[in-house]
N, C-alpha and C positions, 0 to 999 in steps of 0.2 A: 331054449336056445335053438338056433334056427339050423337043421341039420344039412350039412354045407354040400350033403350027397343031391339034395333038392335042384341045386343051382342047375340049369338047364333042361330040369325037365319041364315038359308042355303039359298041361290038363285040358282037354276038350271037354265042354259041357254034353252031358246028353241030352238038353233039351234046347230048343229053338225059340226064336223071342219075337214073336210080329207085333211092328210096330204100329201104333193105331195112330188117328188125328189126335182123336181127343186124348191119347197121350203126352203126347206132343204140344198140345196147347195146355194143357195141364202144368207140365216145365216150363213152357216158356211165359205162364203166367207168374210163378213164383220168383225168374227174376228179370220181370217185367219185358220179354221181349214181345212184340206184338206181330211181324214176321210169321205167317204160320205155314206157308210155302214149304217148309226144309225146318227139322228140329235144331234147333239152338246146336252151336259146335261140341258144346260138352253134355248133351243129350245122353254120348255113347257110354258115361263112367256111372250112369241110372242102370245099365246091364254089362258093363264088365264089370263094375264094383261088386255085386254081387258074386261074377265066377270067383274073382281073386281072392273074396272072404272066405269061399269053399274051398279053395284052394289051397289058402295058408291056412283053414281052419285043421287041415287034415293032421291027424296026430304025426304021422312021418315027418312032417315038413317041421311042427315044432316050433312055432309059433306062439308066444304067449300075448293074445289081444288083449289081454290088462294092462298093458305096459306099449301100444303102437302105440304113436302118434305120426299123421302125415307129415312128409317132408316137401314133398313136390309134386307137380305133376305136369305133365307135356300131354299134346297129341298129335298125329299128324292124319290129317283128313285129307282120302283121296276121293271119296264125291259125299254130298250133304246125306244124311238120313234122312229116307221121308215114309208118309204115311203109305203101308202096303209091303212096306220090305220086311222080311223075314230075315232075322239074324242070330246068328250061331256064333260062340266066344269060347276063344282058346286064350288060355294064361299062360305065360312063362315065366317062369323067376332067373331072369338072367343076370344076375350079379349080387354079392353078398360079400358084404368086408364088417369087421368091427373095428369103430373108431370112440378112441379115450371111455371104454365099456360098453358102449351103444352099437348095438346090431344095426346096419343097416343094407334092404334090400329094397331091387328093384325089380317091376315087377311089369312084364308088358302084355296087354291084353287086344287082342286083331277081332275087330269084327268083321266079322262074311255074311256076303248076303251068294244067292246063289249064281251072281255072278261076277263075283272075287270079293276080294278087297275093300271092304270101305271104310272103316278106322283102325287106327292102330295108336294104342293108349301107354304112356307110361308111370307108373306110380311108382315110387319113393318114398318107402317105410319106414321111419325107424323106432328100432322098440327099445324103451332106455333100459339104463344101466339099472 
């Protein structure tokens, strides 16, 4: 069970993630974008997916990943990714309710490059009953 002391804390990653082309063309090959200008819009959940796994993976927070399955997810893009940027990921777990035995959180992840802002992701967990 998901310990509800969690809900608003932030996790900062301690490492940084540069983005390459041939990253980038690598995703956007698998689903079929040919654009290789700026990474696909959902590019960013290839490295916040990762902090969030670390995140909820940590025993505190209490999480049993035998039992997630995704519920949603959004983003809001405030300029494209591209090859050369350097990016750092913070996760929040800002909301947690249980609904008819199902735990369900959400979970928002900001990518920074070093000069602010440039995604901000939302995932929607829920881990059944």
């Amino acid at each position: 069970m998901l310990n509800p002391d969690s809900v608003g804390r932030t996790f900062h990653s301690a490492k940084s993630f540069p983005v390459t082309a041939s990253e980038i063309a690598a995703f956007a090959a698998v689903i079929g974008e040919d654009d290789l200008t700026v990474a696909p819009p959902t590019f960013s959940i290839r490295i916040s997916l990762e902090q969030s796994q670390d995140v909820l993976s940590d025993p505190q927070v209490g999480i049993d990943w035998s039992r997630v399955v995704h519920g949603d997810q959004k983003f809001e893009i405030v300029r494209p990714i591209v090859a050369g940027d350097v990016l750092t990921c913070s996760s929040t777990i800002e909301n947690y309710k249980v609904l008819a035995g199902n735990e369900i959180a959400t979970v928002r992840s900001d990518l920074h490059s070093k000069d602010g802002l440039v995604v901000s992701s939302w995932s929607t967990l829920v881990v059944r009953a």
